[in-house]
C-alpha positions in Angstrom: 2.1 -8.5 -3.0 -0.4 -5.3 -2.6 -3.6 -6.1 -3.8 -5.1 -2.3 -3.5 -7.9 -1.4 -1.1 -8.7 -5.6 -1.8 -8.6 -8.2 1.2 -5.5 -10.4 0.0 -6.8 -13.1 1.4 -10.7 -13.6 -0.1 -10.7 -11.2 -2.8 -8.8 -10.5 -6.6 -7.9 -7.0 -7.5 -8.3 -5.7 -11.3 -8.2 -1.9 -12.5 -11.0 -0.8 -14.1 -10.0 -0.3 -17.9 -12.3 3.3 -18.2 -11.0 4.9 -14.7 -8.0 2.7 -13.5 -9.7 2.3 -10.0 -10.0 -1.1 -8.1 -12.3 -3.3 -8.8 -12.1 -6.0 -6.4 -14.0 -9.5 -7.2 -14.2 -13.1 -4.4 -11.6 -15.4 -4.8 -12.7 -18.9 -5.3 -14.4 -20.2 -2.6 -16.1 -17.0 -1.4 -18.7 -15.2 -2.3 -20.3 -11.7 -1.2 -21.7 -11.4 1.9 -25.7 -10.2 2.1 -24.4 -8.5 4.9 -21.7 -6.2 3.9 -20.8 -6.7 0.9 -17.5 -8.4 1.8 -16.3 -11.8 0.2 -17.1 -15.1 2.8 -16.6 -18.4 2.8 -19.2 -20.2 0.9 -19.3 -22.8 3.1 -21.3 -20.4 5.7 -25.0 -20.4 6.1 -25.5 -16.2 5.7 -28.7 -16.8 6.9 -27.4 -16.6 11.0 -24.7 -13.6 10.8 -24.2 -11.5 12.9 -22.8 -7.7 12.1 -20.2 -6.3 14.2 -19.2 -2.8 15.2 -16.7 -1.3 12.8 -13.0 -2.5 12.9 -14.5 -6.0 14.2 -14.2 -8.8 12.4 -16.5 -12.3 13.6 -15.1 -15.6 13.1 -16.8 -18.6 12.4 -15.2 -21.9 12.8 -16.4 -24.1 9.8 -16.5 -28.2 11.2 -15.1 -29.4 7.3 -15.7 -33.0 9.0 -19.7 -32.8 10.0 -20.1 -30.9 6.7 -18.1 -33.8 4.8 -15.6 -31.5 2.8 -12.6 -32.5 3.9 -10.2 -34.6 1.8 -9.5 -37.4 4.5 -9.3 -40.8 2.9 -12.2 -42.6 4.8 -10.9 -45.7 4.2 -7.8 -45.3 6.2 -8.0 -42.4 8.3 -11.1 -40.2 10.3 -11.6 -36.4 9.8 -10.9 -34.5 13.3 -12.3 -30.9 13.4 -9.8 -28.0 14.5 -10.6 -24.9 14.9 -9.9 -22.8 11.2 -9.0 -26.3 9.8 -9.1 -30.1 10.3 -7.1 -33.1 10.4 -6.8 -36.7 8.7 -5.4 -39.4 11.7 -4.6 -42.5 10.8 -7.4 -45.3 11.8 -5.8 -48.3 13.5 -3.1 -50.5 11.3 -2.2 -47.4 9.2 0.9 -45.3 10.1 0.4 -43.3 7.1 -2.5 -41.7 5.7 -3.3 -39.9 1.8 
C-alpha cells in the first residue's frame, strides 16, 4: 500500500481536507523526534541521538528485556534480548511457553 511521501512503517498518511496534501502523523508507538522531526520509537531516550549525514539512517537496538516490556510469561519462561526484537525460552520443566 503507498502511504505518500509517509514512512509506512512509523507513520499514518491523511490528506489534508483544504489542500489535499499529505499530512503524515506517528503510528502508535512512536512519537516525533526533537531531532528531525521524524516519528521514533518511544521507547528511546531522545536525550542521546545522534544525527546522521543525509540518506543515513542510525539504529538503535532497544534491550525489551532490561527495560521490562516484553510479553514473556515470567513464570515459565526468561526474556532473551535480540537485536530489533527478543525472545521468550522456556525455563526448565516447560516445553512450551505463552
Amino acid at each position: 500500500m503507498n502511504n505518500g511521501p509517509c514512512n509506512n512503517v512509523t507513520e499514518d498518511c491523511a490528506a489534508d481536507p483544504t489542500n489535499g496534501t499529505a499530512i503524515c502523523t506517528c503510528k502508535s508507538g512512536y512519537e516525533t523526534s526533537v531531532m528531525n522531526g521524524s516519528c521514533i520509537s518511544k521507547f528511546i531516550d531522545q536525550s542521546n541521538l545522534y544525527s546522521c549525514l543525509h540518506g543515513y539512517i542510525l539504529l538503535i537496538d532497544i534491550d525489551e528485556c532490561a527495560r521490562n516490556i516484553s510479553n514473556c510469561d515470567l513464570q515459565s519462561s526468561y526474556c532473551v534480548d535480540i537485536i530489533g526484537s527478543f525472545l521468550c525460552n522456556c525455563k526448565t520443566g516447560y516445553l512450551v511457553c505463552i
